[in-house]
ROLUMMAR-78732 format. One line per 2 residues: their letters; for each residue x, y, z of C-alpha. Coordinates in Angstrom, 3 decimals, decimal comma, padded with zeros to 6 digits. Layout:
REM ROLUMMAR-78732
a	X:Y:Z | ...
This chain:
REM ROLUMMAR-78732
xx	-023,320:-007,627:-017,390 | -020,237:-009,981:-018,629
xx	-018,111:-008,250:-021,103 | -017,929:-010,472:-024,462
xx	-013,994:-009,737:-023,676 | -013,496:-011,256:-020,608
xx	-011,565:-014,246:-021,795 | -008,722:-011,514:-023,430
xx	-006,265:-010,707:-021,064 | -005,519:-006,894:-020,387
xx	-002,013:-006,594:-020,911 | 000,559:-002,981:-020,753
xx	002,704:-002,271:-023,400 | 005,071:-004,682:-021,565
xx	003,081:-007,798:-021,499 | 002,401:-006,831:-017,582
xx	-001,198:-008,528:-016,480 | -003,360:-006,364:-014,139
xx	-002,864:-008,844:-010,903 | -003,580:-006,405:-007,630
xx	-005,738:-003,589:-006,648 | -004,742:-001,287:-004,209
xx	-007,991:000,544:-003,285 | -008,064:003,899:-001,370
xx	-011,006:004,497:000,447 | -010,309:007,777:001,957
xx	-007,555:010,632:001,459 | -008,051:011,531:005,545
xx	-005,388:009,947:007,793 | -004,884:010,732:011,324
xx	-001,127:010,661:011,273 | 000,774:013,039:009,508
xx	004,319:011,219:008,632 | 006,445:013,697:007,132
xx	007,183:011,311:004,341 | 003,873:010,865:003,231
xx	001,284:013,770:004,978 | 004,000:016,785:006,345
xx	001,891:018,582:009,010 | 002,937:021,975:007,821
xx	000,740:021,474:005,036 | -001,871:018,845:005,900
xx	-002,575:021,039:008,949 | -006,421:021,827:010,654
xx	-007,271:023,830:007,509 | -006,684:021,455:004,680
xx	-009,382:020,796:002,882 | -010,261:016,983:002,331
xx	-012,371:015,420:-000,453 | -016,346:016,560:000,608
xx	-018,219:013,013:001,659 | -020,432:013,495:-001,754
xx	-016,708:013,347:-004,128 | -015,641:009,942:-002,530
xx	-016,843:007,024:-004,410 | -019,545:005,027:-002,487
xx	-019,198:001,510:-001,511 | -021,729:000,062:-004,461
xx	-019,333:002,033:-006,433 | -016,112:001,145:-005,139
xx	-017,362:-002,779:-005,569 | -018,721:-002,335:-009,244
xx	-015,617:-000,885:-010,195 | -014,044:-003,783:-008,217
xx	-015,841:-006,449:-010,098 | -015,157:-004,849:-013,202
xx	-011,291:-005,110:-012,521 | -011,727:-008,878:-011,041
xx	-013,300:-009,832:-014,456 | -010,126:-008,295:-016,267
xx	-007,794:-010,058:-014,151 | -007,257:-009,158:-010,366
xx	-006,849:-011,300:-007,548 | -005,616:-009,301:-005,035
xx	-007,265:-006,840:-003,667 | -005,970:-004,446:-000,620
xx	-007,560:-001,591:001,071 | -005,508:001,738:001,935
xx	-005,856:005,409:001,824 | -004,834:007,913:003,780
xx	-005,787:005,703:006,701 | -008,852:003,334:005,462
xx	-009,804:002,929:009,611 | -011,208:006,555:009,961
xx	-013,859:005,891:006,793 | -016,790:005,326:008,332
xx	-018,651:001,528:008,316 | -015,248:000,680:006,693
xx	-016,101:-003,302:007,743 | -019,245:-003,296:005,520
xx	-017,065:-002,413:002,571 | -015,212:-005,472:003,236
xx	-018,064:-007,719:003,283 | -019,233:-006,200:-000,136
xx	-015,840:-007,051:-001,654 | -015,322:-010,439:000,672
xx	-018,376:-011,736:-001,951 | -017,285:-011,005:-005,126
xx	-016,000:-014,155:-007,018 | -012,591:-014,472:-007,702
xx	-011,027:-012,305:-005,231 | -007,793:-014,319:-003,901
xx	-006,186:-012,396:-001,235 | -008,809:-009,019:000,225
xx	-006,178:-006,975:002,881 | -005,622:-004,064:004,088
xx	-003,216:-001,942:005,290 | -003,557:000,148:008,368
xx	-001,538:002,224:010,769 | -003,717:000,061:013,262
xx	-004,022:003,375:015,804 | -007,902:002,696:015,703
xx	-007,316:-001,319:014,836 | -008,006:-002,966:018,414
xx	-011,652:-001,625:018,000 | -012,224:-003,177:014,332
xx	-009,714:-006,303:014,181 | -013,028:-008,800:014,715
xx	-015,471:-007,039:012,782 | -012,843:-006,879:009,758
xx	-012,148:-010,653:010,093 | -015,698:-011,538:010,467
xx	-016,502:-008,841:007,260 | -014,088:-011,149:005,536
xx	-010,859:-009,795:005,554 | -007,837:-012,148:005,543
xx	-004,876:-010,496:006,597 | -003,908:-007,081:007,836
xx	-000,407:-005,137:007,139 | 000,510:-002,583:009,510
xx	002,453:000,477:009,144 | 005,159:000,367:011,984
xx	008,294:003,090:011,545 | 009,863:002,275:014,862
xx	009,361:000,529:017,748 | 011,571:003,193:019,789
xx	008,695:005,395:020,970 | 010,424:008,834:020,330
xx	011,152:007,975:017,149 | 007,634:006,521:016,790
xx	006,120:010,204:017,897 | 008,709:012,208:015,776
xx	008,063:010,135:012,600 | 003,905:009,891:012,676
xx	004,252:013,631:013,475 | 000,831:013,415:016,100
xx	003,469:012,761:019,263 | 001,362:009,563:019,169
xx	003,255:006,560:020,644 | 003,365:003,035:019,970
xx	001,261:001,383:022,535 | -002,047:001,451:020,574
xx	-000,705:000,785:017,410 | 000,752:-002,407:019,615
xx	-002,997:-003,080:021,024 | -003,739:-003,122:017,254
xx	-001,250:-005,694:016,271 | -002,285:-007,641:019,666
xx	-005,946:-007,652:018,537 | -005,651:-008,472:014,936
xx	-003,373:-011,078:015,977 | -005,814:-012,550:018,094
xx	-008,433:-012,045:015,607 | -006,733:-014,264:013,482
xx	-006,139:-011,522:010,998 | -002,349:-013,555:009,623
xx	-000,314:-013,166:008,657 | 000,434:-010,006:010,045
xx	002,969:-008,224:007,833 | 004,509:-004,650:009,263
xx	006,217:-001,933:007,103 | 009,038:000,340:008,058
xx	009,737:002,581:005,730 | 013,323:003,425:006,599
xx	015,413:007,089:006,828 | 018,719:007,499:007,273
xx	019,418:009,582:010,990 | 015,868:009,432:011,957
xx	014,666:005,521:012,363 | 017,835:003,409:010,651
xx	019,362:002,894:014,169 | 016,161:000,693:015,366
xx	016,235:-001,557:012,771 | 017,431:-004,391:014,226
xx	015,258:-004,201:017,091 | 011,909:-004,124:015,147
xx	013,524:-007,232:012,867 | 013,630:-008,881:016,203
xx	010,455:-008,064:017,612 | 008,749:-009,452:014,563
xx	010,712:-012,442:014,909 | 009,784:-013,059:018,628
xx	006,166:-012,462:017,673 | 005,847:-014,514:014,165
xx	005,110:-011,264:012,117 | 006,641:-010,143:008,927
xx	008,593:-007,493:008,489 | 009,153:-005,446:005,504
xx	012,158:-002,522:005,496 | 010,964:-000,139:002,697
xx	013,825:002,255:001,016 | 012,350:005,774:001,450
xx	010,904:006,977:-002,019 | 010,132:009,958:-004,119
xx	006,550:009,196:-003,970 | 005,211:012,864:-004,365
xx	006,618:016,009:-004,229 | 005,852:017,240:-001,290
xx	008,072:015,168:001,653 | 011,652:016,969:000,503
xx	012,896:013,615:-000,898 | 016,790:013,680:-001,029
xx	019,152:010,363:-001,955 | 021,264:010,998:001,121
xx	018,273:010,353:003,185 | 017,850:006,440:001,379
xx	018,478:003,528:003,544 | 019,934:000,854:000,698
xx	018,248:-002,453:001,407 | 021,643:-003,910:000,938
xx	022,692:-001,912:004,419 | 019,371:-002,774:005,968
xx	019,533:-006,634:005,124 | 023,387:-006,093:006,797
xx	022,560:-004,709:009,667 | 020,180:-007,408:010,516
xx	022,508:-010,009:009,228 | 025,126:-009,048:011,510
xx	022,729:-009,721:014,502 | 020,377:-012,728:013,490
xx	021,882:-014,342:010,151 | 019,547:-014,195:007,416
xx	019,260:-016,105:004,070 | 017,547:-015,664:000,847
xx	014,445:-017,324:000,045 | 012,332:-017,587:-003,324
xx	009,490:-014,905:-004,076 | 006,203:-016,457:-003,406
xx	004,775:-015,213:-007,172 | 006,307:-013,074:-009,938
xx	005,724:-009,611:-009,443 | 005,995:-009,465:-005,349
xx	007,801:-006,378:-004,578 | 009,507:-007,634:-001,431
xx	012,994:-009,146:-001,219 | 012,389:-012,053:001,159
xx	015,048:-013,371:003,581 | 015,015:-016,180:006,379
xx	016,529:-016,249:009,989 | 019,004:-019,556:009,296
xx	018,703:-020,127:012,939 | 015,112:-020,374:014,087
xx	011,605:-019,520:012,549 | 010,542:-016,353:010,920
xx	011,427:-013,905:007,624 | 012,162:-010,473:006,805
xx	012,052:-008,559:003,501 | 013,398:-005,762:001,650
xx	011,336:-003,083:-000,380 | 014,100:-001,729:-002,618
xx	012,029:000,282:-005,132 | 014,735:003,214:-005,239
xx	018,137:000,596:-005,597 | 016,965:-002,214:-007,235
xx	013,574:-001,702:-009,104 | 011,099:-004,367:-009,743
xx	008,911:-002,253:-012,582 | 009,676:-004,982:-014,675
xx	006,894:-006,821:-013,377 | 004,415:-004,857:-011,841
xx	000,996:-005,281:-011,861 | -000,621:-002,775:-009,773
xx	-003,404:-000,724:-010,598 | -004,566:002,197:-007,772
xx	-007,816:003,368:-007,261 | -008,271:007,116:-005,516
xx	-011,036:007,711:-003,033 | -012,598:009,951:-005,539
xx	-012,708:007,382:-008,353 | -009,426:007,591:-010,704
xx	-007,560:004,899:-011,633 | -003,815:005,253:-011,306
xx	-001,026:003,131:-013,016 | 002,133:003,366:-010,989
xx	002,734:004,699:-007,242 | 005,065:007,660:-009,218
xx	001,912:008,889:-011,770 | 001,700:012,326:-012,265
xx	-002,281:011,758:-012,790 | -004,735:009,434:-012,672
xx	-007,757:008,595:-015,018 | -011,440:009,473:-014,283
xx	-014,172:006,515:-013,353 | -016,447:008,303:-011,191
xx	-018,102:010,737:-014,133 | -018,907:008,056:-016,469
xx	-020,030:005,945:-013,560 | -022,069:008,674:-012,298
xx	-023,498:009,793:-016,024 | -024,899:005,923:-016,332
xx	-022,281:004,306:-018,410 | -022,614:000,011:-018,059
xx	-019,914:-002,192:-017,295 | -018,692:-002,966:-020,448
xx	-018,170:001,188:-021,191 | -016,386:001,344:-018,020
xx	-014,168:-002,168:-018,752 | -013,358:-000,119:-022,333
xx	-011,716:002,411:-020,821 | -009,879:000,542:-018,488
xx	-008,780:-001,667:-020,892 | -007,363:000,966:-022,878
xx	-005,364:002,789:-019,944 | -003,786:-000,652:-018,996
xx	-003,040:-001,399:-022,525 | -001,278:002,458:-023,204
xx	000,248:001,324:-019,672 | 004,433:002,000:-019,853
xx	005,202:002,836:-016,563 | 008,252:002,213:-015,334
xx	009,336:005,204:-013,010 | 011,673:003,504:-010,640
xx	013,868:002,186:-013,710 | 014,238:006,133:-015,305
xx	014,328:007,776:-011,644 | 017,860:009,692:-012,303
xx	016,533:011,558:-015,738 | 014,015:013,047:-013,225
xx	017,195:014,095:-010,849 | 017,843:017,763:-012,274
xx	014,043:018,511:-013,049 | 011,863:016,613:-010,526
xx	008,519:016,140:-012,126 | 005,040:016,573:-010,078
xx	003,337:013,355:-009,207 | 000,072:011,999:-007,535
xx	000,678:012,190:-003,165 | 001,220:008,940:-001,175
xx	-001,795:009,421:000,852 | -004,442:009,773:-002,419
xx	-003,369:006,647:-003,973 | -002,376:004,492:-000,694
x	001,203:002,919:-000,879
């Protein structure tokens, strides 16, 4: 069913469009950063969503459709860690044939990647971003908090690489004292290989990873650091609303970028919606809740119910944490985990 309202555009209270769908397919990861999933309290006994509360696949690309006919282009796949949901590939092709999808991702900590890189490409997946703290494998173990090291998340890269899976894009998310001092080092190991890297200031995203200022990495320090080594200059976003500062080596091939959500917010132009594995919609990485799809999905509703109340959530839409952070400083306020709503 076509909604008589397709040809309105769903706009927040801010004018913002709804662009890009981050999709979480599963809240089960088998890392436990301490920034995102501390093992103290993700440990052997925490209980996950049952099987029967995650949204199914014909579910996950009705709702998909849905948001493509109010807008979306982009479409990425996260969770937790989308790799350990089962038949994961099969999603992809579902999505990879609904019309007017742009750009279909995903984002991985690519521990399980080398067995999946083909079948994702051949599912229809364009590009794959990797989650890569350190190349330093100490740091590497201390930071995904398994003692995992880096040489299968490296077979990961290798393979999706050779898949043709590009281009391959890797995140850092960067803490001061525990992974600032290799830096440079992954900047030049992306630049040796033709990746992209991404530094990412370390954010309040939940309320559960003991979040302090003092541990925040400014991307002005990061882009430094590098600068000092391999010179870098500035070069234009690729379309309003990327959240990535992006920089050039001036000598040589390659780019790097800066994810500066905590010094220099981009709210201002945001247009990311989340979906949780269990079906809510969320409207900003800092919610404090998220809105309920899977009951009236489940009770029979039809498209055009379901485009209603997205409609209206995106239109009541005002988020704008990053901006308003420091009137949350003296009385921190509870919002949605990391690893429910993907990154």
């Amino acid at each position: 069913m076509t909604s008589d309202l397709a040809t309105i555009p769903v706009l927040d209270r801010f004018r913002r469009p709804l662009r890009d769908l981050r999709i979480s397919v599963t809240d089960r990861c088998n890392f436990r950063c301490p920034y995102c999933m501390p093992a103290e309290i993700y440990g052997d006994r925490y209980q996950f969503l049952p099987r029967e509360s995650l949204l199914s696949f014909e579910e996950i690309e009705r709702l998909t459709r849905i948001l493509v006919n109010l807008g979306v282009v982009k479409v990425r796949i996260t969770g937790g860690e989308p790799l350990v949901r089962a038949e994961i590939d099969k999603l992809i092709s579902m999505l990879g044939r609904v019309p007017g999808i742009e750009d279909l991702t995903m984002t991985t900590n690519a521990f399980l990647l080398s067995q999946f890189a083909d079948k994702l490409k051949e599912a229809g997946l364009q590009r794959i971003t990797v989650s890569l703290d350190s190349l330093d494998d100490a740091v590497f173990r201390h930071m995904n908090g398994r003692n995992f090291g880096t040489e299968r998340v490296l077979e990961g890269i290798e393979a999706a690489d050779r898949a043709g899976l590009r281009p391959i894009k890797i995140n850092a998310v960067v803490q001061r004292g525990v992974n600032d001092h290799t830096i440079v080092e992954l900047a030049r190991f992306a630049r040796e290989h033709d990746y992209i890297v991404r530094f990412i200031e370390y954010m309040d995203v939940g309320t559960l990873n003991g979040w302090k200022m003092d541990d925040v990495v400014p991307a002005e320090e990061i882009l430094d650091r590098i600068h000092a080594e391999m010179p870098l200059e500035p070069v234009e976003a690729n379309y309003k609303g990327e959240v990535a500062l992006r920089y050039r080596f001036k000598e040589g091939d390659g780019e790097v970028g800066v994810i500066a959500s905590v010094t220099k917010p981009f709210c201002g132009d945001c247009s990311r919606m989340r979906l949780s594995p269990e079906g809510q919609i969320v409207t900003c990485l800092f919610a404090t809740s998220g809105t309920d799809l899977r009951t009236p999905l489940r009770d029979g509703a039809n498209d055009d119910e379901i485009e209603a109340i997205i409609r209206g959530l995106w239109g009541l839409r005002d988020d704008r944490y990053s901006e308003i952070r420091t009137m949350f400083t003296d009385e921190p306020r509870k919002k949605v985990e990391m690893y429910h709503i993907g990154g």
